[in-house]
C-alpha positions as CSV (number, residue, x, y, z in Angstrom):
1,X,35.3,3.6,4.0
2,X,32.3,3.9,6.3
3,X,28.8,3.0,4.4
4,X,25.4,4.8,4.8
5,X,22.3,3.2,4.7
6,X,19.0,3.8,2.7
7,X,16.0,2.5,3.2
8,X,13.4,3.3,0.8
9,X,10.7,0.7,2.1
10,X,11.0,-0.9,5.8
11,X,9.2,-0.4,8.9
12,X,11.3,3.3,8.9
13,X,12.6,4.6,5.7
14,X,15.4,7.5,5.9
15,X,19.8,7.0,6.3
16,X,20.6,5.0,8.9
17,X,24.9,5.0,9.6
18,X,25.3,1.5,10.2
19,X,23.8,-1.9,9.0
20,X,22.6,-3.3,12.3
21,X,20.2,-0.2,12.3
22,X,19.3,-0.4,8.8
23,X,18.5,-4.2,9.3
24,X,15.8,-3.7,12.1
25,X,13.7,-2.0,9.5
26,X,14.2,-4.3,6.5
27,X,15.1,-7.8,7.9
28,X,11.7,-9.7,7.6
29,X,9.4,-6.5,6.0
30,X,7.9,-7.6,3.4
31,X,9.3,-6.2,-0.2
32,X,11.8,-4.1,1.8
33,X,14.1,-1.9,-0.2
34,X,17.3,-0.4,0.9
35,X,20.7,-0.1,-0.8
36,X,24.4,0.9,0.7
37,X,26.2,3.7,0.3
38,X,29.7,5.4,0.5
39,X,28.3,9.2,-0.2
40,X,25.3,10.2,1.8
41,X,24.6,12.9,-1.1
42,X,23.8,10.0,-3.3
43,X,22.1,8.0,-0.7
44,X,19.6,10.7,-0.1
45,X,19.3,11.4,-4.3
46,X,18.8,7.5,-4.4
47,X,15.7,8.1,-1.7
48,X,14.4,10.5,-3.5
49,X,14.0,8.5,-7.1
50,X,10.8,7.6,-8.5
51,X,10.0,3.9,-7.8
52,X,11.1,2.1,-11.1
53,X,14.0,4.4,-12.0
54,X,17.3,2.8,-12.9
55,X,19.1,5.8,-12.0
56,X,21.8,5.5,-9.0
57,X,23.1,2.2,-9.8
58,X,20.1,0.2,-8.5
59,X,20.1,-3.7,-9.5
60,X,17.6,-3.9,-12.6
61,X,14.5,-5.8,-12.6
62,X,15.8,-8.4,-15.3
63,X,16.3,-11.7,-13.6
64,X,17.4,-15.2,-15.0
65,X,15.4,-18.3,-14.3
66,X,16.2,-21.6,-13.3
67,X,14.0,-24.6,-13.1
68,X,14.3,-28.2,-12.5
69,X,10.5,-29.0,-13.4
70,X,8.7,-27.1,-16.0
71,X,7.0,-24.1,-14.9
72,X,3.3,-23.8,-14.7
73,X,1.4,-21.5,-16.9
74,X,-0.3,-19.6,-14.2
75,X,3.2,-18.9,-12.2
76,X,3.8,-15.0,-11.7
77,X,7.2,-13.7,-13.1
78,X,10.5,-14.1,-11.0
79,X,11.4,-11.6,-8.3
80,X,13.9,-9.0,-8.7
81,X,16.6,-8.6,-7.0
82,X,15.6,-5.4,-5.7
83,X,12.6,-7.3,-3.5
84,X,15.3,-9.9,-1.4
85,X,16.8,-8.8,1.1
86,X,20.3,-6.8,0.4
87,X,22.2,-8.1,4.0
88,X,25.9,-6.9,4.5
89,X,28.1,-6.0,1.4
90,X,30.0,-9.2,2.4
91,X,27.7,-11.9,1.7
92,X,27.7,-14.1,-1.6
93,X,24.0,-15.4,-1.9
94,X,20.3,-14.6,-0.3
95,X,18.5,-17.6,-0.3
96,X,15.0,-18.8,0.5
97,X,13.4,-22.2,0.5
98,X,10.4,-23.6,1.2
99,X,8.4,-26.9,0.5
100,X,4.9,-28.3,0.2
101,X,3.4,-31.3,0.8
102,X,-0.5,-32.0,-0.6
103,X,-1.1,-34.7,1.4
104,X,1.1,-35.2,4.7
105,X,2.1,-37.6,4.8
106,X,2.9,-39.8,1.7
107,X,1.2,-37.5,-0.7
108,X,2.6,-35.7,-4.0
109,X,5.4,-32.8,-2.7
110,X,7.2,-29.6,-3.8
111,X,9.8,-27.8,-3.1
112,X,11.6,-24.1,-4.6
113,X,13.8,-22.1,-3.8
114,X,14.4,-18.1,-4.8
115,X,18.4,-17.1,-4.7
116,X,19.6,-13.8,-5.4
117,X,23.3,-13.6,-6.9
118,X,24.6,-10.2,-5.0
119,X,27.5,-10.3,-7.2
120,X,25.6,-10.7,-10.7
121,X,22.7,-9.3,-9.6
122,X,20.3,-11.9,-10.6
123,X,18.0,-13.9,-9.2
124,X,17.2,-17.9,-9.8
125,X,14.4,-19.8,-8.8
126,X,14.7,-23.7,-8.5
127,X,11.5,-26.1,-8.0
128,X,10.5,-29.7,-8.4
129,X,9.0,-32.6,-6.2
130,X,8.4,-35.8,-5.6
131,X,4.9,-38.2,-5.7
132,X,5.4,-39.5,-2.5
133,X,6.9,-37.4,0.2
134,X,6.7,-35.5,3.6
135,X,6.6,-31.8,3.8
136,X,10.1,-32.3,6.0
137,X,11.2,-33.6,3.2
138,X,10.5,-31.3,1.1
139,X,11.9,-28.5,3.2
140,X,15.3,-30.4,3.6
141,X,15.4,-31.2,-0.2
142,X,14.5,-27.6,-1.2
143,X,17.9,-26.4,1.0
144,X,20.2,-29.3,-0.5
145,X,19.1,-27.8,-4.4
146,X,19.9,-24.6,-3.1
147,X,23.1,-24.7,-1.4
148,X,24.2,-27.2,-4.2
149,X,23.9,-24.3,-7.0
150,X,25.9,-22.2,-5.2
151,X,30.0,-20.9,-6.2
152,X,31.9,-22.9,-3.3
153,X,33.1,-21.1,-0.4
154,X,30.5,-18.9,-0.6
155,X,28.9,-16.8,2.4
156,X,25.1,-17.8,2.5
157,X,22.0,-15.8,4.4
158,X,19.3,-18.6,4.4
159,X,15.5,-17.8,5.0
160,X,13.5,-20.3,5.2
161,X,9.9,-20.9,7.9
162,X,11.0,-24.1,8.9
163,X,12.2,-24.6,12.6
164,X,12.9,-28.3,11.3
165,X,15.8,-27.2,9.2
166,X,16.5,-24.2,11.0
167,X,16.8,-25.7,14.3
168,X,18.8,-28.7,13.5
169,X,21.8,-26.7,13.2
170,X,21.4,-24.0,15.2
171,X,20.0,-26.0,18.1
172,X,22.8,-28.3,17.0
173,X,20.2,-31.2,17.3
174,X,22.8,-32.8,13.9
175,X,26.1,-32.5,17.0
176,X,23.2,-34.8,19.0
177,X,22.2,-37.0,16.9
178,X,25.5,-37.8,15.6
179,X,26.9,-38.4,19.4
180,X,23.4,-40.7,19.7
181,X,24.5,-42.8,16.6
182,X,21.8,-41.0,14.6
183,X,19.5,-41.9,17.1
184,X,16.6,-39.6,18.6
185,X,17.0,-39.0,22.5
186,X,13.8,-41.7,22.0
187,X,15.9,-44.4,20.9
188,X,14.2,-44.5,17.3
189,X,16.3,-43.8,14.5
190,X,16.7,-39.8,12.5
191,X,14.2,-39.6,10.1
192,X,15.3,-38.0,6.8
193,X,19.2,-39.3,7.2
194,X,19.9,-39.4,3.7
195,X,18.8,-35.7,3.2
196,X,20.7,-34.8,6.5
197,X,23.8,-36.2,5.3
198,X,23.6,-33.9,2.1
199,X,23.5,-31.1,4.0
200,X,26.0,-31.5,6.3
201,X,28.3,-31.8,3.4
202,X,27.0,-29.1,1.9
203,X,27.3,-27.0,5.1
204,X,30.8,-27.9,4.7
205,X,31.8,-26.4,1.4
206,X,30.0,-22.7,2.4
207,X,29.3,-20.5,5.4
208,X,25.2,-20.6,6.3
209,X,23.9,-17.9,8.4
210,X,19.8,-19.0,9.4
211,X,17.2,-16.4,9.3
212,X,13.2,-17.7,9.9
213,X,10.2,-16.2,8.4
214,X,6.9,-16.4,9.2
215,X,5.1,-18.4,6.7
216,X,2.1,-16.7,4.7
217,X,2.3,-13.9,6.4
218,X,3.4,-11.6,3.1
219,X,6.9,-12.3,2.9
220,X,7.5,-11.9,-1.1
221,X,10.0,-14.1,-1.4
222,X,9.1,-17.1,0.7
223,X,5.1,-16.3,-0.8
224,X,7.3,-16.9,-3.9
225,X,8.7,-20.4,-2.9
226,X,5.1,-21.3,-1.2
227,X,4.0,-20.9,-4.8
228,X,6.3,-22.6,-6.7
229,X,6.2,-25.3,-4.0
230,X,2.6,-26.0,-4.6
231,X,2.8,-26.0,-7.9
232,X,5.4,-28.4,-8.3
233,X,3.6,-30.5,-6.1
234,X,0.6,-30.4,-8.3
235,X,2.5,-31.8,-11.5
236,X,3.3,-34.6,-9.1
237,X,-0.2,-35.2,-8.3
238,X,-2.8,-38.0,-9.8
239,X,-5.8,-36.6,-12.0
């Protein structure tokens, strides 16, 4: 059955009848809201709820929590699902990641990462770091935690503001470096070919579609890993 689209906060709000035009307006707005639909009637009664009503069938607010590393006191309350990005009815798991590094490098690191559950409907945030790292690291490491949490076989929409990660698979600089030996086109070994291993075998087991974000630019979600990120970092770090 053909699906309408509503888009209660994006860059145009209104129906739109298919998802490539409803994903122009939310893909990347900040807090975007917009939900699916099989009867327009209730797509347009769904439009016109108050922000905050449950009514409709909207994902509620509760979220579950997940942390490696204790969470600092000053850390805002999870996101709910309803501020992630929805994507197609087909896909399993929005995910973003981020990670931090204090000192670059060689200084105390984070890294976090927000996943929303589309078929529970709840979302789980993951964190922790290391005393002596590289903000590359820390992205790579903050994907692998991720993507390891995850049901197998799942269908995965990855955000993430790091053309490091990003671009080493969709670039398919990993098909080079393999081909090279694991060697740069510099003759100097891959850095990070432990991490890069992980993932491969993790890219295995599930299907990874790459999105980038701007970072600190009011994304709420990736804002949300930035935060963590840091904060994780900081338990890592010397008085």
């Amino acid at each position: 059955m053909k699906k309408v689209y509503a888009v209660r906060r994006g860059r145009k709000t209104g129906l739109f009848m298919s998802w490539p035009e409803c994903q122009k307006q939310v893909d990347g707005f900040p807090g975007a809201r917009f939900k699916g639909f099989t009867d327009a009637n209730e797509a347009v009664a769904w439009l016109r709820e108050e922000p905050g009503s449950s009514a409709g069938g909207e994902t509620p607010a509760c979220t579950k929590r997940t942390h490696f590393a204790s969470k600092p006191k000053t850390a805002k309350p999870a996101l709910p699902p309803e501020d992630l990005p929805q994507d197609p009815d087909d896909v399993d798991y929005v995910i973003y990641t981020d990670g931090s590094c204090l000192r670059n490098p060689a200084g105390p690191g984070g890294w976090a990462a927000v996943i929303l559950d589309r078929k529970r409907g709840v979302v789980k945030e993951l964190s922790d770091g290391e005393p002596s790292t590289t903000n590359n690291r820390m992205e790579l490491s903050a994907a692998i935690a991720a993507l390891s949490a995850l049901r197998e076989g799942s269908l995965v929409d990855l955000y993430t503001d790091s053309q490091y990660l990003k671009n080493a698979f969709t670039r398919h600089w990993i098909d080079g470096w393999k081909r090279n030996g694991w060697m740069t086109a510099k003759g100097k070994p891959v850095l990070n070919q432990d991490l890069w291993h992980r993932l491969i075998t993790l890219f295995a087991a599930h299907k990874v579609r790459f999105h980038w974000v701007k970072g600190h630019a009011g994304n709420a979600p990736n804002e949300r890993c930035d935060e963590l990120a840091k904060a994780a970092a900081m338990r890592y770090s010397r008085p």
